[in-house]
N, C-alpha and C positions, 0 to 999 in steps of 0.2 A: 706620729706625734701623739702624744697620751696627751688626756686632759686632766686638769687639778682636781683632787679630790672632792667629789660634789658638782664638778662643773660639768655640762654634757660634750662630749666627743664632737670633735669637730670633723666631720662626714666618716665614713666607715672604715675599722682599720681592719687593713687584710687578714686572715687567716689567724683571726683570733674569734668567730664563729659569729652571732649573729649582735649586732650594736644599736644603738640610737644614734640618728647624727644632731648635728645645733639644732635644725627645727624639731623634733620628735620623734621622724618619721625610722619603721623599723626596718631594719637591709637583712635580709637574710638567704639565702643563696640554697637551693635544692641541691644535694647530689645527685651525679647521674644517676640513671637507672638502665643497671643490667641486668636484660632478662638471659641472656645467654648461657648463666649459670646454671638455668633451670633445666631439666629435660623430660623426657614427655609423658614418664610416671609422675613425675611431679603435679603434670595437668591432670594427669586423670586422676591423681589424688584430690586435689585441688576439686575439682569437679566431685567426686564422689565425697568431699567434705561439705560443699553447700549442698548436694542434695539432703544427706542427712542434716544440714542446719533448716534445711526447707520441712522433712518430715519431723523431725523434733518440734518446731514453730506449729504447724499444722494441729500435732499431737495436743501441744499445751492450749490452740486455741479452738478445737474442739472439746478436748475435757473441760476446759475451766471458763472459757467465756460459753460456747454453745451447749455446756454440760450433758453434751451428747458422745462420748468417747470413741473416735474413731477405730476399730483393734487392730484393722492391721498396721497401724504407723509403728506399733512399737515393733514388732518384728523386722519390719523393714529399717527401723533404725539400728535396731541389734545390727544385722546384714551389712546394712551399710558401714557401721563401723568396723567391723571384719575386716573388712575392702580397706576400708583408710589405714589399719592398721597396718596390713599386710604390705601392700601396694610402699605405704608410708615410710616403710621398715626398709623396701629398697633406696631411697632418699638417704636415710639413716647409713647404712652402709656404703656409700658412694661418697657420700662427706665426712666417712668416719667416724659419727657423733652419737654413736651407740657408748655404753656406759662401759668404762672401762681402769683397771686401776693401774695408775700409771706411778705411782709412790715407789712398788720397789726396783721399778728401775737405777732411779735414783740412787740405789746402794751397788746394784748390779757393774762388774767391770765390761766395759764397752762391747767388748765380744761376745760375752756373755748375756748382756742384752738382746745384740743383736740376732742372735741366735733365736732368744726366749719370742722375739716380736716374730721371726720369721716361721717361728714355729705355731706361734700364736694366729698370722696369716693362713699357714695349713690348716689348722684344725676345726678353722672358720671357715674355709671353703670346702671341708671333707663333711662339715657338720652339715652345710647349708643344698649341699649338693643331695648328699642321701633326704634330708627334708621334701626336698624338690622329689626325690626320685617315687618318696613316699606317698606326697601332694598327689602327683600328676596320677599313682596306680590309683588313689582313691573315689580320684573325679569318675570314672566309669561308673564304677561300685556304688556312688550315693546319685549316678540318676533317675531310678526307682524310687525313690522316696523323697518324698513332695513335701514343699514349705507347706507349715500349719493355716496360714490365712489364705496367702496367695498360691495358685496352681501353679506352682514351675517347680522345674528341680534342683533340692538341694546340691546338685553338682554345679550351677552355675553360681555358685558361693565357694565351693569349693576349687572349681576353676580361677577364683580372682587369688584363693591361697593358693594354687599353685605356680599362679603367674607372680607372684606376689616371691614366692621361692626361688621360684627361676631367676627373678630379676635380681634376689640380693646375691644368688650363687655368681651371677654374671658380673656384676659391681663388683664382689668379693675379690673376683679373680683380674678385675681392672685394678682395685686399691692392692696387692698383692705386688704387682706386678709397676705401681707406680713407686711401693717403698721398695722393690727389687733395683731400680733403675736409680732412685736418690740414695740408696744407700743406707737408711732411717727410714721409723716410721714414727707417729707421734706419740707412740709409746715411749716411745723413749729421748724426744723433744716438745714433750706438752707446749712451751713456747710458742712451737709452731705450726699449728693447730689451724687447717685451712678449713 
């Protein structure tokens, strides 16, 4: 039942999002929450993203309230964004939502689409694999050389990129092998875009 223009709702009407009823009072209904979605680069992205909100904070309230500038936060933030990024970048590739131009599909005939996505699939799993294979020869090579504030070694950053590689060669070849089984991928159904 709708109410007269001007007049309030007389208690809550379904699935039209959130209302007033006669007396004032507001109804509004949470959606579920699925964490299921998530998986377990996500947390440790997650986590390596408040830490870096933790040294950033730290940063600004050492320079500018105790105007005593703490040096190594900034490295360590460098660092830690490395981490989010990389790590983050596997997220990115497992949902597909890396930047991608999906316009000339649109002109492309269907086959010839399909073709162009599946190839687009290879070249992203050849690209992301040799990265990886690059990453992981490098971690050896940069143990010897030590972060500038803190003593550790630079390969324990460069271990998070090549985990970071690993993980979107591995995703790559999951999303690959899910437009293999549908048939499409969102290349060439932006619409449907999970």
């Amino acid at each position: 039942m709708t109410a007269e223009r001007g007049a309030p709702a007389e208690g809550p009407v379904p699935d039209e999002g959130p209302v007033l009823d006669s007396e004032g009072h507001w109804h509004a209904q949470d959606a579920e929450v699925d964490l299921s979605i998530y998986r377990w680069e996500d947390w440790l992205c997650l986590v390596m993203f408040f830490l870096l909100a933790l040294d950033v904070f730290f940063q600004f309230f050492t320079r500018y309230v105790l105007d005593n500038s703490a040096a190594w936060t900034e490295e360590i933030a460098r660092y830690l964004l490395i981490i989010v990024t990389f790590v983050g970048s596997s997220m990115a590739v497992r949902r597909n939502t890396h930047i991608q131009v999906e316009f000339v599909y649109r002109y492309l005939p269907p086959a010839v689409g399909r073709a162009l996505s599946t190839l687009v699939d290879i070249v992203r799993i050849a690209f992301l694999a040799y990265a990886s294979w690059l990453a992981i020869d490098l971690v050896p090579r940069m143990h010897n050389l030590q972060m500038t504030v803190v003593d550790w070694p630079m390969s324990y950053i460069y271990g998070f990129v090549a985990l970071g590689f690993v993980l979107m060669t591995f995703r790559a070849i999951q999303v690959a092998l899910i437009h293999w089984r549908q048939g499409w991928s969102v290349l060439e159904r932006p619409e449907e875009a999970y």
